[in-house]
Kinemage of the C-alpha trace (Angstrom):
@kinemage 1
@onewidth
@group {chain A} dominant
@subgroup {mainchain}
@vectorlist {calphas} color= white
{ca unk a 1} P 219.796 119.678 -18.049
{ca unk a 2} L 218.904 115.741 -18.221
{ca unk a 3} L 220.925 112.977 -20.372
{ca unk a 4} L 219.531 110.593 -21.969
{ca unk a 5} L 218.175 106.915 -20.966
{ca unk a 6} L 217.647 103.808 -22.857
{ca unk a 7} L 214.084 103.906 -23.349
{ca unk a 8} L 213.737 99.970 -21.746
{ca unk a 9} L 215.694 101.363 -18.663
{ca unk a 10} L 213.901 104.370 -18.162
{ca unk a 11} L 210.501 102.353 -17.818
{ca unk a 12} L 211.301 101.301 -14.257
{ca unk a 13} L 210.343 104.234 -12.200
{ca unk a 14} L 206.790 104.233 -14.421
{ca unk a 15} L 205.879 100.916 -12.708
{ca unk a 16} L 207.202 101.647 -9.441
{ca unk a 17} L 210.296 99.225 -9.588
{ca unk a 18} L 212.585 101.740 -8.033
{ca unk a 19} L 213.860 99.074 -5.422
{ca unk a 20} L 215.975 95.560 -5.926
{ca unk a 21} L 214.580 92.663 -6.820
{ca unk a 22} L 211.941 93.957 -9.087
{ca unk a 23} L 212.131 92.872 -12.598
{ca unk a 24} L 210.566 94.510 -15.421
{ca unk a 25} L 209.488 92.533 -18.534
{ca unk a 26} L 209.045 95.106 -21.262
{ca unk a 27} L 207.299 92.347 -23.873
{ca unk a 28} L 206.937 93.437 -27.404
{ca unk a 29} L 208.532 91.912 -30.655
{ca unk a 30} L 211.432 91.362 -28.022
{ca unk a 31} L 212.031 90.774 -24.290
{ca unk a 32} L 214.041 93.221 -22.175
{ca unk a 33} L 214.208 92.033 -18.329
{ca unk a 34} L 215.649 94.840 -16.396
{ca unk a 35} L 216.070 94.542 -12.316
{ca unk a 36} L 218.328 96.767 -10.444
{ca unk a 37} L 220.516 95.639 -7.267
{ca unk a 38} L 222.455 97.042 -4.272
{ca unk a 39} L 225.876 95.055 -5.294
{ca unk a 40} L 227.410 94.435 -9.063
{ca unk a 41} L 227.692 90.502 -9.640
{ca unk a 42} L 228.434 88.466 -12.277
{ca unk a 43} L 225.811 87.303 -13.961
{ca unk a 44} L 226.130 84.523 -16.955
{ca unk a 45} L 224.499 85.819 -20.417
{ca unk a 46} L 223.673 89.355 -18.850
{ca unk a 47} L 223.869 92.048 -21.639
{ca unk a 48} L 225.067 94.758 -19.261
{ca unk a 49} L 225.332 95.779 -15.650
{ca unk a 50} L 225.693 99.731 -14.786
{ca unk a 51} L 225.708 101.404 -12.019
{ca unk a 52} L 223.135 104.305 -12.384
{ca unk a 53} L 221.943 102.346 -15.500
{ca unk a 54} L 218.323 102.436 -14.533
{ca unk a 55} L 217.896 104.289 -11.281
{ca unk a 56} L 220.438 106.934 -9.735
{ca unk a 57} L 222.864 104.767 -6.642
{ca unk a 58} L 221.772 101.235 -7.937
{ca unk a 59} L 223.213 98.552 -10.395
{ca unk a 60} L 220.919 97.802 -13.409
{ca unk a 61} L 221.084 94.834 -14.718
{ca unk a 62} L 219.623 93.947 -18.351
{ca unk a 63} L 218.924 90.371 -19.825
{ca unk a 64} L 216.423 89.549 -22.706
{ca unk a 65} L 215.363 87.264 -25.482
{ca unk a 66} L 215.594 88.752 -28.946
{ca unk a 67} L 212.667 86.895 -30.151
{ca unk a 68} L 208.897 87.102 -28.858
{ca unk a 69} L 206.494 88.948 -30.292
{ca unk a 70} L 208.048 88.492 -33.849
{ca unk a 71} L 208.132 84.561 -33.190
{ca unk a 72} L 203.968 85.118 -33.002
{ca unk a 73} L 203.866 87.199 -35.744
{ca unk a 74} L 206.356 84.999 -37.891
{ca unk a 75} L 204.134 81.963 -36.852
{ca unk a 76} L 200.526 83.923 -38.520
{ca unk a 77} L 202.352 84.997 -41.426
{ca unk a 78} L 203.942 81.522 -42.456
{ca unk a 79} L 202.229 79.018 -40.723
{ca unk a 80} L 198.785 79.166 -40.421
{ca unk a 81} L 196.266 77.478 -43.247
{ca unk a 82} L 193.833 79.947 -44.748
{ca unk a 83} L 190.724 78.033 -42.875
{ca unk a 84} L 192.169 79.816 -40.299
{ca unk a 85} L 191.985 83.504 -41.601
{ca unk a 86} L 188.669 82.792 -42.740
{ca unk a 87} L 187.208 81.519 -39.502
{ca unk a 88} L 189.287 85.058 -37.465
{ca unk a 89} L 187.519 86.843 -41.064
{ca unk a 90} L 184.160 85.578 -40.215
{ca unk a 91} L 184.193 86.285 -36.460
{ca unk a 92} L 185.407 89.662 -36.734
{ca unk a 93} L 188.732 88.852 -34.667
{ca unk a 94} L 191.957 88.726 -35.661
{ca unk a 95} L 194.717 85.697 -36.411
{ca unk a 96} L 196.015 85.593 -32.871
{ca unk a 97} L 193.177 86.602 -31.117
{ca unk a 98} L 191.433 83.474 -32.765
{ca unk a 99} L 194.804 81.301 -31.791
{ca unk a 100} L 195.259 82.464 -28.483
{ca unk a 101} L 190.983 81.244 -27.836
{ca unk a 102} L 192.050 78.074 -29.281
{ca unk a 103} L 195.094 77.748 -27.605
{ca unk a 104} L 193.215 78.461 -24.746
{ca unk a 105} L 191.536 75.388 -24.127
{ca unk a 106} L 194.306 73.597 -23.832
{ca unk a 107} L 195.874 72.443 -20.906
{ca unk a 108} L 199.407 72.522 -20.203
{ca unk a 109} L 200.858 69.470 -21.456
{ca unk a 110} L 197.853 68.229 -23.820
{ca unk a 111} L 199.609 69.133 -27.617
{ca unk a 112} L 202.624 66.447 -26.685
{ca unk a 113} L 204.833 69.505 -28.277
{ca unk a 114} L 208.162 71.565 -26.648
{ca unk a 115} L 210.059 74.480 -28.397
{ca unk a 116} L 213.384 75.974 -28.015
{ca unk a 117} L 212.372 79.919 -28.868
{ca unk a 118} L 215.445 80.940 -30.755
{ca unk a 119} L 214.443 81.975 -33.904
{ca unk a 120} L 216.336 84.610 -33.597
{ca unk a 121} L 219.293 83.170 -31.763
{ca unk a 122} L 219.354 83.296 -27.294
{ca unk a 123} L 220.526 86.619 -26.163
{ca unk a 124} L 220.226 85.511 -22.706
{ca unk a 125} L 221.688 83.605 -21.064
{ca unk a 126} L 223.723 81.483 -23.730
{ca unk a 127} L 224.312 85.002 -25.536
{ca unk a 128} L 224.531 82.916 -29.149
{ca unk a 129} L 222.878 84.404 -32.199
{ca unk a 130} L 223.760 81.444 -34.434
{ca unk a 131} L 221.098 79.311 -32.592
{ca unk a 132} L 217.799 78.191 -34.074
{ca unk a 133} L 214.447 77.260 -32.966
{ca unk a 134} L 212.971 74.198 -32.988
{ca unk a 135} L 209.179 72.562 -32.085
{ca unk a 136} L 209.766 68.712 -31.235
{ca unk a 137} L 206.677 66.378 -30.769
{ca unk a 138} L 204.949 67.366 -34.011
{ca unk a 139} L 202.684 64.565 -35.396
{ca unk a 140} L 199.822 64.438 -38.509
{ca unk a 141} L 197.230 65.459 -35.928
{ca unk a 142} L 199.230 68.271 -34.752
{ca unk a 143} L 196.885 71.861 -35.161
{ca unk a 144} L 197.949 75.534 -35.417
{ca unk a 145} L 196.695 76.900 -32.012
{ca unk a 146} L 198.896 74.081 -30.290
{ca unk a 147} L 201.932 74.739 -32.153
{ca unk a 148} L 201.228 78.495 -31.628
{ca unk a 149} L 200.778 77.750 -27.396
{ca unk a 150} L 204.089 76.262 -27.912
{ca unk a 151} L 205.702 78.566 -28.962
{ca unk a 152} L 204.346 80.815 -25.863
{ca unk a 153} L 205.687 78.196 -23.444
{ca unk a 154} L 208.902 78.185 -24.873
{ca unk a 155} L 209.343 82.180 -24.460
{ca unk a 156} L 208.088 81.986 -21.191
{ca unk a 157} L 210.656 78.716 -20.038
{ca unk a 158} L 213.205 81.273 -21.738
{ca unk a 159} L 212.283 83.801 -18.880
{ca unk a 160} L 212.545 81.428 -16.209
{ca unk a 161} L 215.818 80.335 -17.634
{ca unk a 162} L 217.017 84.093 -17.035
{ca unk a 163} L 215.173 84.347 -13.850
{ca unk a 164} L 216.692 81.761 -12.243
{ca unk a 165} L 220.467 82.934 -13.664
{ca unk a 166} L 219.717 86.115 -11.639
{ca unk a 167} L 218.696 83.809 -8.507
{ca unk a 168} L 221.610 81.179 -8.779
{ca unk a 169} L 223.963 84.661 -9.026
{ca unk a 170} L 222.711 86.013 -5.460
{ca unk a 171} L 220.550 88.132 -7.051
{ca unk a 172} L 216.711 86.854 -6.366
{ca unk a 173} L 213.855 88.137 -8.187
{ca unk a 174} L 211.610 88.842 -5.472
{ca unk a 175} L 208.290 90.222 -7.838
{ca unk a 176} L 207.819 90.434 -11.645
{ca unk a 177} L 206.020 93.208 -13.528
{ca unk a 178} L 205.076 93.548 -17.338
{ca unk a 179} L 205.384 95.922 -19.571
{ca unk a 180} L 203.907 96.903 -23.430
{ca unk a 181} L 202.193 95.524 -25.651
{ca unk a 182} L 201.333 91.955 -25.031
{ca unk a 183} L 201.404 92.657 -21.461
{ca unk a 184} L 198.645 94.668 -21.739
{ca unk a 185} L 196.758 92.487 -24.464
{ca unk a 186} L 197.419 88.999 -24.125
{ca unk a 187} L 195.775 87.408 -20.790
{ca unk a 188} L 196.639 83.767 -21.868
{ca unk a 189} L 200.403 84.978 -22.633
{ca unk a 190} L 200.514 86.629 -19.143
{ca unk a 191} L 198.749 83.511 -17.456
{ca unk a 192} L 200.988 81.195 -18.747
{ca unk a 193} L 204.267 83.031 -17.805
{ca unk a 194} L 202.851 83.220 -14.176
{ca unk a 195} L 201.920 79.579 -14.412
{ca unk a 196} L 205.661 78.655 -15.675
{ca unk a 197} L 207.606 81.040 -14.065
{ca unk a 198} L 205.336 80.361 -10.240
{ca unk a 199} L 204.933 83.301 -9.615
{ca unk a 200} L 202.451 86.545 -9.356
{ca unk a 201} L 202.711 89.126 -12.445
{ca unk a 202} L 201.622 93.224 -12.262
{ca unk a 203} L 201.002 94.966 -15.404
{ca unk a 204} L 202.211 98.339 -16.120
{ca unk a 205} L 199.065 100.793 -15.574
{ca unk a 206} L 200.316 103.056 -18.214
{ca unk a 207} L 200.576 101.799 -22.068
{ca unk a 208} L 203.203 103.875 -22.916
{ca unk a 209} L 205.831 102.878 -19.855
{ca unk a 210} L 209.476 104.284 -21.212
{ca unk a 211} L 207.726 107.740 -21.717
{ca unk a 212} L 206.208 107.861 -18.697
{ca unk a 213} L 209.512 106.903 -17.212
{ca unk a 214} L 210.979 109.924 -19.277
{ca unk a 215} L 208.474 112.189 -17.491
{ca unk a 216} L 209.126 111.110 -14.188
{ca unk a 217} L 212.837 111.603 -14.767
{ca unk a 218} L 212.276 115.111 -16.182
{ca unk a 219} L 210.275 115.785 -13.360
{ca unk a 220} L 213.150 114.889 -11.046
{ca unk a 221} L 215.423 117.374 -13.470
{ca unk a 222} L 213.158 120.130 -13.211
{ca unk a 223} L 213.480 119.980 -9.730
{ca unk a 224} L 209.883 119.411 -8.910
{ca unk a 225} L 211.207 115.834 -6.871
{ca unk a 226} L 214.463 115.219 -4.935
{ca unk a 227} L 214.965 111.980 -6.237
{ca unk a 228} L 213.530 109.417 -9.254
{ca unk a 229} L 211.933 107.371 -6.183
{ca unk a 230} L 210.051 109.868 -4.602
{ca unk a 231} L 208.714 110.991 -8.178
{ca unk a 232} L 208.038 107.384 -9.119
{ca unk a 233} L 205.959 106.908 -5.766
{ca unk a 234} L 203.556 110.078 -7.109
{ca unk a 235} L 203.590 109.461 -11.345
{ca unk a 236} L 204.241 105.648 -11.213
{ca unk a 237} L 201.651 103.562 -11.474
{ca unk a 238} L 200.205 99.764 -12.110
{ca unk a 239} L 196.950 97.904 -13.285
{ca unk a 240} L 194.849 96.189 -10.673
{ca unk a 241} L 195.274 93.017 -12.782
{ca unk a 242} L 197.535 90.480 -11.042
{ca unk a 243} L 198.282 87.066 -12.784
{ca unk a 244} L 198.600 84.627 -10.400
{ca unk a 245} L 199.724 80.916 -10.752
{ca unk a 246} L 197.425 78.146 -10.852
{ca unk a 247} L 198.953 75.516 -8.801
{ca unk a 248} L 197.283 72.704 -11.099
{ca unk a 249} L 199.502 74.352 -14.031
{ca unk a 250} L 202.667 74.602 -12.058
{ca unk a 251} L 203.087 71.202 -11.365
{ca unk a 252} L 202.778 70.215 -15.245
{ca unk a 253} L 204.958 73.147 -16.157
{ca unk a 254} L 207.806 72.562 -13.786
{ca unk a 255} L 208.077 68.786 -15.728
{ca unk a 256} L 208.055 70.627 -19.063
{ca unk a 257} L 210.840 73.048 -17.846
{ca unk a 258} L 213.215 70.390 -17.005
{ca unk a 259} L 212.603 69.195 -20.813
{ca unk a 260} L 213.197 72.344 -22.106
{ca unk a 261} L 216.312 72.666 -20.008
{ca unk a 262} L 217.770 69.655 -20.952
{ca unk a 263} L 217.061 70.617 -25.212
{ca unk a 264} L 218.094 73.966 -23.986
{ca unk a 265} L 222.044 72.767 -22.784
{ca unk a 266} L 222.065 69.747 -25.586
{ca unk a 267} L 221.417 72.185 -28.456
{ca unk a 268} L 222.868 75.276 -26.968
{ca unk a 269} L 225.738 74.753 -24.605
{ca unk a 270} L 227.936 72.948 -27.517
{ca unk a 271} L 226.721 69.139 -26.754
{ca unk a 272} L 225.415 69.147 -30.328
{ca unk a 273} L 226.053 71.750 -32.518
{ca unk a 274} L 223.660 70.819 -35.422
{ca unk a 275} L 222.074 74.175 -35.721
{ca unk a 276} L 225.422 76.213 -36.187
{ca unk a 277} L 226.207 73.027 -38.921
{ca unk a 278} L 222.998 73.705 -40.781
{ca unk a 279} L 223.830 77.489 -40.513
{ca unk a 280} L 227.033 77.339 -41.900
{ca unk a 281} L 226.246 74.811 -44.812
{ca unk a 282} L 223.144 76.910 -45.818
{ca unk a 283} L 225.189 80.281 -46.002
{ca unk a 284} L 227.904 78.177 -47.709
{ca unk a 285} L 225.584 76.674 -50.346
{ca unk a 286} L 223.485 80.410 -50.381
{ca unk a 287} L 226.963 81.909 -51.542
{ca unk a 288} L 227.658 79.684 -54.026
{ca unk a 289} L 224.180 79.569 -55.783
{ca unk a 290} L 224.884 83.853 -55.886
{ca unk a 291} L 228.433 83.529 -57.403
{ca unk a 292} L 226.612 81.590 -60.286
{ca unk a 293} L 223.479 83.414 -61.268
């Protein structure tokens, strides 16, 4: 007989992450980072530490952002001019395939733009769903594929903000490894985390991680392993891609960071509080526009 597993959690033996200081970024419309660790510690804007939570003996730990892959998506749906969708029509590509090869030749830096990435409030590490997002820097010349690298950059600044929680906690991450969708699709996504973040980035060999991870814990059930690491050493797997950072990126990236931290404690650690104001007087003014119709 087997219980159940979060399916987030039970990716980590499909990628070989078995050991501490291995996170897992499962990216898709959201972030979940999970890493386990020998010791429980508190860690600020964690959403949960259990002990057996992702592997048998060790602490996970789970942090995440609760807006990614729908930020993209919100971004082509809303904010894109329909020169655009023709141009992806007439090349036979989609929206964000044709923003990411824009967005592409740009170099870190070069749009004069910096986002916060809470349009759907922080989950970690300021653990505040009343938050906003915001792009600052936006002139008459700015174009869609800038805004839309922006937007990457901020989600991947967001990662490194939870990265280095774990680190400043006593618990390092010593390797990073991606998961799902955009993992597996978007090489100027994956570069750019590895560029901000410094560090190198594995990819999940399988495309369907959680059930993998399902297997491999069946397996262990059945009997056919003793433990979930010696069955993750056999059925685990990763790609041979391996994002590396570009040290000329870095550089220009750690400069951005510290601009994103400092919007990141104004806005979000109660200095201003102009995005919970505009909150509240839009649900106030949304209430009383229903009470009269």
């Amino acid at each position: 007989v087997a219980v159940a597993n979060i399916d987030a959690h039970a990716a980590m033996p499909a990628v070989g992450a078995c050991n501490c200081g291995t996170m897992l970024m499962i990216m898709g419309t959201s972030t979940c980072h999970i890493m386990n660790g020998e010791v429980r510690r508190p860690v600020p804007g964690m959403c949960g530490v259990v002990k057996g939570g992702a592997v048998p003996g060790r602490y996970g730990y789970e942090a995440g952002q609760s807006c990614v892959g729908d930020l993209f998506a919100w971004f082509t749906e809303h904010c894109v001019p329909s020169a655009y969708r023709n141009e992806a029509e007439a090349r036979g590509e989609n929206l964000h395939a044709l923003l990411r090869r824009k967005a592409g030749r740009l170099r870190p830096g070069e749009s004069g733009l910096l986002a916060l990435d809470w349009w759907n409030g922080n989950r970690s590490v300021l653990v505040d769903a009343d938050l906003g997002g915001m792009v600052l820097g936006l002139t008459l010349a700015t174009r869609p594929e800038e805004i839309y690298r922006a937007l990457i950059e901020a989600t991947a600044f967001g990662t490194r903000v939870i990265i280095e929680a774990f680190g400043e906690s006593g618990l390092p991450v010593e390797r990073l490894i991606a998961s799902g969708g955009i993992a597996r699709k978007d090489p100027l996504m994956m570069q750019i985390y590895a560029d901000v973040t410094g560090r190198e980035i594995r990819i999940a060999g399988s495309a369907q991680s959680p059930a993998l991870g399902s297997a491999i814990f069946a397996a262990c059930a059945a009997g056919l392993y003793p433990d979930v690491q010696a069955a993750s050493a056999v059925m685990g797997r990763l790609d041979a891609r391996i994002y590396r950072p570009d040290p000329a990126n870095t550089g220009i990236y750690s400069l951005l960071y510290r601009e994103y931290k400092t919007l990141h404690d104004y806005f979000g650690r109660g200095e201003n509080d102009v995005m919970k104001r505009l909150r509240a007087l839009r649900s106030r003014l949304t209430q009383e526009r229903t009470a009269t119709e």
